[in-house]
C-alpha positions in Angstrom: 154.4 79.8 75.4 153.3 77.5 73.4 149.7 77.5 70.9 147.9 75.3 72.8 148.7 77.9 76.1 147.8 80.5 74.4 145.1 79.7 72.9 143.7 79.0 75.9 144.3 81.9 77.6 142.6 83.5 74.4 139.5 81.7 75.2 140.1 82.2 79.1 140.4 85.8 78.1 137.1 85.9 75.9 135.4 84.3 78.5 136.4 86.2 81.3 135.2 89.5 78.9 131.6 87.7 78.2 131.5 87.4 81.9 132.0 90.9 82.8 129.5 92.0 80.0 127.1 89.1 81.4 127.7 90.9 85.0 127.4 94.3 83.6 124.1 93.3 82.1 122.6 92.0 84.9 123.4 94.7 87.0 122.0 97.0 84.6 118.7 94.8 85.0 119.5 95.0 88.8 118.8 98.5 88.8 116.0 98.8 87.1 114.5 96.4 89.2 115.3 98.2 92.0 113.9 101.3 90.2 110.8 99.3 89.9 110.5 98.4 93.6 111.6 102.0 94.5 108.8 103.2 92.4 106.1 100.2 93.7 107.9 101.6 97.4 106.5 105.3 96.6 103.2 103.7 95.6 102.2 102.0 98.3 103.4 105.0 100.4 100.7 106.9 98.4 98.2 104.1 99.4 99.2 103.8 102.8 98.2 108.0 103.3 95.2 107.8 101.2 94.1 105.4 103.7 94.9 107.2 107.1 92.7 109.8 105.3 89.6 107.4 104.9 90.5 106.2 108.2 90.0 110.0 109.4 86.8 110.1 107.5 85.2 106.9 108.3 86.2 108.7 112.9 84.3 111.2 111.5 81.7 109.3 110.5 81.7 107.5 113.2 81.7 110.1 115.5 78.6 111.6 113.5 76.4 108.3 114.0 77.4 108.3 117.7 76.0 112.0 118.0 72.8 110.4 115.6 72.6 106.8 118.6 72.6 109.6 121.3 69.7 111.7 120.1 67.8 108.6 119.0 68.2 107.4 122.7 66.3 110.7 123.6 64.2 110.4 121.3 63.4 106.7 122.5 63.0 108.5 126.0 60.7 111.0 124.9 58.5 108.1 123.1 58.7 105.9 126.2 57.0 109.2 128.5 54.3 109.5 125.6 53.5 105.5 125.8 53.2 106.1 129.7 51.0 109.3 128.6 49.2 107.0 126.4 48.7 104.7 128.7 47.0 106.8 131.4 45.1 108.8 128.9 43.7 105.2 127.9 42.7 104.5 131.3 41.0 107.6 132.1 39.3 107.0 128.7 37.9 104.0 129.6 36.6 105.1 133.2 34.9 108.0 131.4 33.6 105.5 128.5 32.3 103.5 131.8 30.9 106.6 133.3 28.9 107.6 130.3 27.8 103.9 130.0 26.3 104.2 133.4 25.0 107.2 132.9 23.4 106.0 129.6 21.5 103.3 131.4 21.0 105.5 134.3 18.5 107.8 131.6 17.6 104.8 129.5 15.9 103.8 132.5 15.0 107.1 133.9 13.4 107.7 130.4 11.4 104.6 130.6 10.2 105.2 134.0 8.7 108.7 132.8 7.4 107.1 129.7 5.8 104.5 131.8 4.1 107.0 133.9 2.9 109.3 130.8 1.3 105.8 129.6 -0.1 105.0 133.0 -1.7 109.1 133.5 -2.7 108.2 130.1 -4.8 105.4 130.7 -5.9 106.6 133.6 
């Protein structure tokens, strides 16, 4: 061999060495990475259940203001008969109010009519 071949294989060789530590290096960082990821993984895993559990809560809830809408629609029933209860009441009211009216004028006049004749015996 001669220098010039070997000192090429030298550097060849110091090369090749630098690239196996380069290699080793980045696989090293490779890993952690994927320790990262694995970790970020398990994370998200946590996040995912944590949500199928508000998920559960907010059926619940759901379910709860469905229950709520349903007895609010009887109530809404019940308030609908009292209007119509209302209403009739209201009528009857106002016949009667007419009624005493009537009868009002009805002894209005009566009570002039006697008052008339006490005047007229009167002045007789």
């Amino acid at each position: 061999m001669t220098v010039r071949q070997n000192w090429n294989d030298d550097r060849l060789d110091g090369l090749e060495r630098k690239v196996d530590e380069g290699f080793n290096r980045m696989e090293v960082r490779l890993e952690r990475i994927d320790g990262r990821f694995a970790a970020v993984d398990e994370r998200f895993k946590s996040i995912a259940v944590q949500f199928e559990q508000v998920d559960k809560q907010f059926e619940k809830v759901d379910k709860q203001f469905e229950r709520v809408d349903k007895q609010f629609e009887k109530v809404d029933k019940q308030f609908e008969k009292v209007d119509k209860r209302f209403v009739q009441v209201d009528a009857r009211l106002q016949s009667l109010d007419e009624a005493v009216r009537a009868l009002h004028r009805t002894f209005l006049a009566g009570s002039l009519v006697v008052a008339a004749a006490v005047i007229g015996q009167a002045l007789i």
